[in-house]
Every structure is written in C-alpha cells, then in structure tokens.
C-alpha atoms as a printed R data frame, in Angstrom:
    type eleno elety resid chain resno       x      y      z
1   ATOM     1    CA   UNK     A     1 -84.507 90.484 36.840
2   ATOM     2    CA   UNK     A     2 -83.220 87.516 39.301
3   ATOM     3    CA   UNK     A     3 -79.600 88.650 39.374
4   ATOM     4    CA   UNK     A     4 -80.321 91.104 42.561
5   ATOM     5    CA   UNK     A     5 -81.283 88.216 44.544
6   ATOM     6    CA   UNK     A     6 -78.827 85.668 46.579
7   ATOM     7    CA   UNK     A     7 -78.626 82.317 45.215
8   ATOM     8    CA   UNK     A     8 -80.279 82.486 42.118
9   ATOM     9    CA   UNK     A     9 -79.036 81.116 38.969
10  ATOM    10    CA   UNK     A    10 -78.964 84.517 37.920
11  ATOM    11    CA   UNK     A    11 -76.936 86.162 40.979
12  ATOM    12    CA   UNK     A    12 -74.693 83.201 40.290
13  ATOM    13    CA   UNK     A    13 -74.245 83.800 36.378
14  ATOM    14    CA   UNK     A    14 -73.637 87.420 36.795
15  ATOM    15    CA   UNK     A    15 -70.730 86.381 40.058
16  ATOM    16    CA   UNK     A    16 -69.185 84.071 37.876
17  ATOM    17    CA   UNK     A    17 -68.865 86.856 35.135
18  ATOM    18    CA   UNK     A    18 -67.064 89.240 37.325
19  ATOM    19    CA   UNK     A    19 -64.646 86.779 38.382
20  ATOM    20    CA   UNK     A    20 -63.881 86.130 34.711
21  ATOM    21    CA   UNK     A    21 -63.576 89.436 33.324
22  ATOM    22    CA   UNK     A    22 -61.219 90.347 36.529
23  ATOM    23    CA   UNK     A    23 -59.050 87.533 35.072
24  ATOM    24    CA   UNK     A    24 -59.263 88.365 31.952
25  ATOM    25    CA   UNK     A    25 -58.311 91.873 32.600
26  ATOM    26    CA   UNK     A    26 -55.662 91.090 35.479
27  ATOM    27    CA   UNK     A    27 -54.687 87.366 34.949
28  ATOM    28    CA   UNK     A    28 -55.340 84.605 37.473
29  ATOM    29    CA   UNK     A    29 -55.435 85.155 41.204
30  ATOM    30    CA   UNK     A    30 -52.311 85.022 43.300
31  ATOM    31    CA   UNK     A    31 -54.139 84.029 46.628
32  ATOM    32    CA   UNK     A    32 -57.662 82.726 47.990
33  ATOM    33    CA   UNK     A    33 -58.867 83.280 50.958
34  ATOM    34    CA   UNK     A    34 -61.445 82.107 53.125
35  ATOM    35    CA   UNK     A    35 -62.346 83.844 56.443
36  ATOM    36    CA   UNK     A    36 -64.887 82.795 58.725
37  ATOM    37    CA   UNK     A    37 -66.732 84.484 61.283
38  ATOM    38    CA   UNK     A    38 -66.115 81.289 64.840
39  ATOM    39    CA   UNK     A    39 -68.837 83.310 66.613
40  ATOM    40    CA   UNK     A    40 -68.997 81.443 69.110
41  ATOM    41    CA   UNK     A    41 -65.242 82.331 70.223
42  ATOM    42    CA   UNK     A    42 -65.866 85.763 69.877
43  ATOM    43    CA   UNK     A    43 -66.289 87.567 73.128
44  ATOM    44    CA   UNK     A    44 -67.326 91.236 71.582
45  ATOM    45    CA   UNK     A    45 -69.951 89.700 69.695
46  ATOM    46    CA   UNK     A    46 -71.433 87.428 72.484
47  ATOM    47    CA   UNK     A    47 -71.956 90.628 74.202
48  ATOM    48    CA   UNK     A    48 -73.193 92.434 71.672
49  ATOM    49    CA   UNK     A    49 -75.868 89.742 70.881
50  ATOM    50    CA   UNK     A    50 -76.675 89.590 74.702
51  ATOM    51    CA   UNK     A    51 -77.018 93.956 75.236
52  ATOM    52    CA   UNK     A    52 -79.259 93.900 71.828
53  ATOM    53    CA   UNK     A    53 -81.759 90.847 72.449
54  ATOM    54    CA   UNK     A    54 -81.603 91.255 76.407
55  ATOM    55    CA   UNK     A    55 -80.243 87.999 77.169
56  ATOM    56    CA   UNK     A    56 -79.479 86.667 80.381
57  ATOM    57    CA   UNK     A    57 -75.931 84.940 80.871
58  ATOM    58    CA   UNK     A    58 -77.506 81.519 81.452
59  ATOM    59    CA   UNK     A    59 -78.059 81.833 77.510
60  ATOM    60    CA   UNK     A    60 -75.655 79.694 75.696
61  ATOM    61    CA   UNK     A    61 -74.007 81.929 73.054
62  ATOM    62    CA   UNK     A    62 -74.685 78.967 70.134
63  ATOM    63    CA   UNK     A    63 -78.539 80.055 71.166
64  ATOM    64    CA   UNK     A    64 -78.087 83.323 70.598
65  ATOM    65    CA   UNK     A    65 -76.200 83.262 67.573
66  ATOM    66    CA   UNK     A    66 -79.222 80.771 66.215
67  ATOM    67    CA   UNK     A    67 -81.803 83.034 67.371
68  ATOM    68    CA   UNK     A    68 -79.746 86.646 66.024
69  ATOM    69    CA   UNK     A    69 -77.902 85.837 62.711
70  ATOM    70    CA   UNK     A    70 -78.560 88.767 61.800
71  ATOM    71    CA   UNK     A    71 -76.389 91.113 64.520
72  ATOM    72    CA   UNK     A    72 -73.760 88.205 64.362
73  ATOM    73    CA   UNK     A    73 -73.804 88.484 60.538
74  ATOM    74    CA   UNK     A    74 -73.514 92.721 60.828
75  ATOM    75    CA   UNK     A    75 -71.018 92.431 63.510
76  ATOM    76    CA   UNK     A    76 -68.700 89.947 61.729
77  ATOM    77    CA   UNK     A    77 -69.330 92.505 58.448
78  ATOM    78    CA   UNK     A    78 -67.473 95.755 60.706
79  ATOM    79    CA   UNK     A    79 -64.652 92.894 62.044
80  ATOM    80    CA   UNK     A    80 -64.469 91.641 58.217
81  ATOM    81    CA   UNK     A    81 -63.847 95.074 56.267
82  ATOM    82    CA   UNK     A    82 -61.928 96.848 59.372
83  ATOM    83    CA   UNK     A    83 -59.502 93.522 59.604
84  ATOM    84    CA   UNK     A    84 -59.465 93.396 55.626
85  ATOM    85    CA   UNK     A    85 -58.758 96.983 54.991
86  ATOM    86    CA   UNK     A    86 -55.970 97.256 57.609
87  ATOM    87    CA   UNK     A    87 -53.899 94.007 57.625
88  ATOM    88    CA   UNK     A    88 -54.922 92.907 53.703
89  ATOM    89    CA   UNK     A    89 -54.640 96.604 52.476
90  ATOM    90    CA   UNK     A    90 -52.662 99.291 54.232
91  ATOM    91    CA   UNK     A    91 -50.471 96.704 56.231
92  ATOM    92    CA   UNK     A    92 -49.804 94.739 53.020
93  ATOM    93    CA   UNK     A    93 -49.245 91.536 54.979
94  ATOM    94    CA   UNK     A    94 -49.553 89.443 52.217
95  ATOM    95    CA   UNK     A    95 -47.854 91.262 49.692
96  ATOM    96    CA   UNK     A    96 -49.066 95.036 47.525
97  ATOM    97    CA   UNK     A    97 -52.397 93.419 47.050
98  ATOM    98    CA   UNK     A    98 -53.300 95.475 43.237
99  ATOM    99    CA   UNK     A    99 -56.849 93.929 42.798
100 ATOM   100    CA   UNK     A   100 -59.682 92.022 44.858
101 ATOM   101    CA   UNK     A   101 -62.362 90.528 44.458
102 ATOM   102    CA   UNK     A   102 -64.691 89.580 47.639
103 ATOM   103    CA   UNK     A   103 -68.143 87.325 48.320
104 ATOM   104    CA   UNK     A   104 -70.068 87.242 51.301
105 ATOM   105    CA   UNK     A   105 -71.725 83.856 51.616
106 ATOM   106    CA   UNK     A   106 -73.517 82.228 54.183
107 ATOM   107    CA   UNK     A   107 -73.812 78.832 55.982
108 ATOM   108    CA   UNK     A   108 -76.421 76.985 56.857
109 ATOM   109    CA   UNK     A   109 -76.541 77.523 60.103
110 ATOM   110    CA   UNK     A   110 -76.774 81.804 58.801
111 ATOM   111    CA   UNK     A   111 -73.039 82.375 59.950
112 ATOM   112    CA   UNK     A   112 -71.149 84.384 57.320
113 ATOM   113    CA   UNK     A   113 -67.799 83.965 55.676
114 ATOM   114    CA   UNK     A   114 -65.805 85.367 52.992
115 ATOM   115    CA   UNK     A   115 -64.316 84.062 49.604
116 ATOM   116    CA   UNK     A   116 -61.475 86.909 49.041
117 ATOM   117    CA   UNK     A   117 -59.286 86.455 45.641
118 ATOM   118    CA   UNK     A   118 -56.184 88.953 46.334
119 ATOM   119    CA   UNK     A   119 -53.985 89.696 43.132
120 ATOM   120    CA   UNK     A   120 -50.904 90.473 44.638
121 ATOM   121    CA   UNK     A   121 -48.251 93.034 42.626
122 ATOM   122    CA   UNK     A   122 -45.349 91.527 41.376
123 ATOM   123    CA   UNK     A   123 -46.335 87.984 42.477
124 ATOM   124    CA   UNK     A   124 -44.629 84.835 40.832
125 ATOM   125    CA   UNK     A   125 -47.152 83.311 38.124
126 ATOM   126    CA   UNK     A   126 -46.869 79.656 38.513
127 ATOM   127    CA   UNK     A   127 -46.169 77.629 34.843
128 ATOM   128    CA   UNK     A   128 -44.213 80.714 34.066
129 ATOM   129    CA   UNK     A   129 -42.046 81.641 37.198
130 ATOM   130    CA   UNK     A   130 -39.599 79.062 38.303
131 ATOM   131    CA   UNK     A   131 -41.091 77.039 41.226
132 ATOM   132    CA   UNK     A   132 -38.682 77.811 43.554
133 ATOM   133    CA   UNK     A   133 -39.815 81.633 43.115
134 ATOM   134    CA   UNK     A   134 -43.327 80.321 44.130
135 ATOM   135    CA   UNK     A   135 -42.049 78.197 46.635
136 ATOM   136    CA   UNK     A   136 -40.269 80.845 48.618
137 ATOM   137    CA   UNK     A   137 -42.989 83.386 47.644
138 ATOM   138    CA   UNK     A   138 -45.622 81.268 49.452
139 ATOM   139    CA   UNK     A   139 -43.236 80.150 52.352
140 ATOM   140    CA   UNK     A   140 -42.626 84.073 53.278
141 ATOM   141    CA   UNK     A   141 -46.356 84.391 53.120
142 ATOM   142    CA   UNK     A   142 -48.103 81.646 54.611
143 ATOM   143    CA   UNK     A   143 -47.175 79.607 57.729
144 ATOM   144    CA   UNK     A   144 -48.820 76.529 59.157
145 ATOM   145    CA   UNK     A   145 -47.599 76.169 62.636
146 ATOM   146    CA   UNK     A   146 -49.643 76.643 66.264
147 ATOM   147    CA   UNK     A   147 -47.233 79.451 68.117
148 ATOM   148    CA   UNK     A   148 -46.065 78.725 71.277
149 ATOM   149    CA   UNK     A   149 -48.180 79.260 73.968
150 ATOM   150    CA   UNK     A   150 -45.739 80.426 76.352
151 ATOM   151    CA   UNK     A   151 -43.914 83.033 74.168
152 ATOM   152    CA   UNK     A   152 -47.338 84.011 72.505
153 ATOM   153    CA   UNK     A   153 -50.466 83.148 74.614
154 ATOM   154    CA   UNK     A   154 -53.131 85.240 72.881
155 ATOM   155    CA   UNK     A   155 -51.437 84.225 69.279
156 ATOM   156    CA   UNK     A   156 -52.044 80.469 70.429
157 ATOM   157    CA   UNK     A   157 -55.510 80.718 72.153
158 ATOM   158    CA   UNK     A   158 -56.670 82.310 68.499
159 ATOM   159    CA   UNK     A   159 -55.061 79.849 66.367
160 ATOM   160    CA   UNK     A   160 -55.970 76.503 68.766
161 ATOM   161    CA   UNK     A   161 -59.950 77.811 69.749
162 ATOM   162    CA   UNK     A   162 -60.487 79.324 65.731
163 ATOM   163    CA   UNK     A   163 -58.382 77.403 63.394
164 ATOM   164    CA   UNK     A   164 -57.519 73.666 64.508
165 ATOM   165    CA   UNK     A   165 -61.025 71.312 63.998
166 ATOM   166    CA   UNK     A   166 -61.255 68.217 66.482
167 ATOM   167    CA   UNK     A   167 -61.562 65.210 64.200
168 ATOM   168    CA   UNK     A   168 -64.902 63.717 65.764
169 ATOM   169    CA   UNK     A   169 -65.685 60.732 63.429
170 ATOM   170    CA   UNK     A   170 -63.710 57.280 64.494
171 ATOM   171    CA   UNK     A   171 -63.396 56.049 60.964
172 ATOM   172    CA   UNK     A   172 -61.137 59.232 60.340
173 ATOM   173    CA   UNK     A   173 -59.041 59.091 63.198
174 ATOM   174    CA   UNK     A   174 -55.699 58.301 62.411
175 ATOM   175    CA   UNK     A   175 -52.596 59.115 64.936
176 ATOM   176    CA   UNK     A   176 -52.948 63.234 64.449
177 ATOM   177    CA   UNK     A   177 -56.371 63.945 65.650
178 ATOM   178    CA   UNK     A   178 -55.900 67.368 64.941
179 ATOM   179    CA   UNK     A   179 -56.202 69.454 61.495
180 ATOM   180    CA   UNK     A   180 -55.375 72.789 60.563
C-alpha cells in the first residue's frame, strides 16, 4: 500500500527489487552515474524561476531556487531526459548502452539528481575480462581532466563552475585544494 510513496520502506523494498531482477536478468552494471542538477549555474533555469514567480533581479537565484523547488526540479527533469536520451542513447557516448535503469532522488535542500545504472553492449566484465580490457575500456570512456580554457572556453567554464568543489574545511586542506 506504501510502495507508491517516496521514501518509504516500502518504495525502497520494491527499488531495490528492480535493481536485482535487472541483474539477474542482464548481469551487473557496466557504469553508474550520478548527475546533478548545479542550479544555481544554470542561466535558463534562473530565468525561468524569475518569469514564473515574478522575481525581480535583486533576487539571489539560491532564493529562488529555495522558494521554487518545484520549477527547478521540472526544469532539471526536461534538461535530464533530453540530455539522457540524446548523448546517453542515440549519441552512444558511452558505449551501445542495452539496458538502464534510472532514480530520481532528491536533496535536502529539494534539488534533484539522478542515480543512472547504464549496461553497456559488449562491455568488458571485470573478474572475467582481462584488466587491461577494462582498463582501456574505461580510459576511452571516462576522462578526468579540466580542458583548456583557451582552446575550449565554454567546455572549461562547465567543468570548473559544475564539477570541481572548493575544499572549505582547514583540517582537509592539503596542497590540491581542488577536487573533481
């Protein structure tokens, strides 16, 4: 009766036994991905939140995004499945993906993100494919590098103002302050 409703021991139950009869039926995962909304980097949806609540400009865009989760959350949804279906799917970026599985989740704060299991046709199965087959599998897929901001400007504003966190706590600093 429960299993409708987000966060119940019963929504969770009945998650957890799709994931395992999607591995049952198609063996473990090749990738996992998380994607986040970084609303407050996102120019389209600060104006979207400021045409639909009639905000001035002197509103901060963390205020609005407090006070609307709920257009941020739909607006990040259209970004989510139109980026998903045409890079993931038709583009095939990461490889033929053959099966998915995707949750919608929320933070505390009410911004939403994605947990996205991709099993990926003809993809090495590590304990059973020789590492180096992994290894270069992964390394043709995956890169961990902030692009040059001369050759790619847009590519580097996304990656510095969305993916690299400022290490704020002393006791963590060490001599790279930065994480990707």
């Amino acid at each position: 009766m429960l299993a409708p409703i987000r966060g119940t021991n019963q929504y969770w139950f009945r998650v957890k036994g799709e994931v395992k009869a999607m591995i049952a039926e198609y063996g473990s995962p090749t990738l996992f991905l998380t994607l986040s909304c970084a609303e407050y980097n996102l120019a389209d949806i600060a104006q979207y939140i400021r045409k639909v609540n009639n905000a001035p400009q002197s509103y901060s865009i963390s205020r609005l995004c407090t006070e609307d989760p709920v257009s941020v959350s739909r607006q990040f949804s259209y970004k989510f499945k139109d980026f998903f279906n045409i890079v993931i799917l038709q583009r095939s970026v990461l490889g033929k993906v053959e099966q998915y599985y995707v949750k919608k989740e929320y933070q505390m704060r009410g911004a939403p993100h994605y947990h996205i299991l991709l099993w990926i046709e003809n993809a090495p199965v590590v304990g059973i494919t020789r590492p180096e087959e992994v290894c270069s599998f992964i390394q043709d897929r995956i890169t961990c590098h902030i692009p040059d901001s001369n050759t790619s400007p847009d590519l580097n504003f996304l990656v510095t103002t969305s993916q690299v966190q400022q290490i704020l706590k002393a006791k963590y600093k060490s001599r790279h302050d930065l994480c990707i």
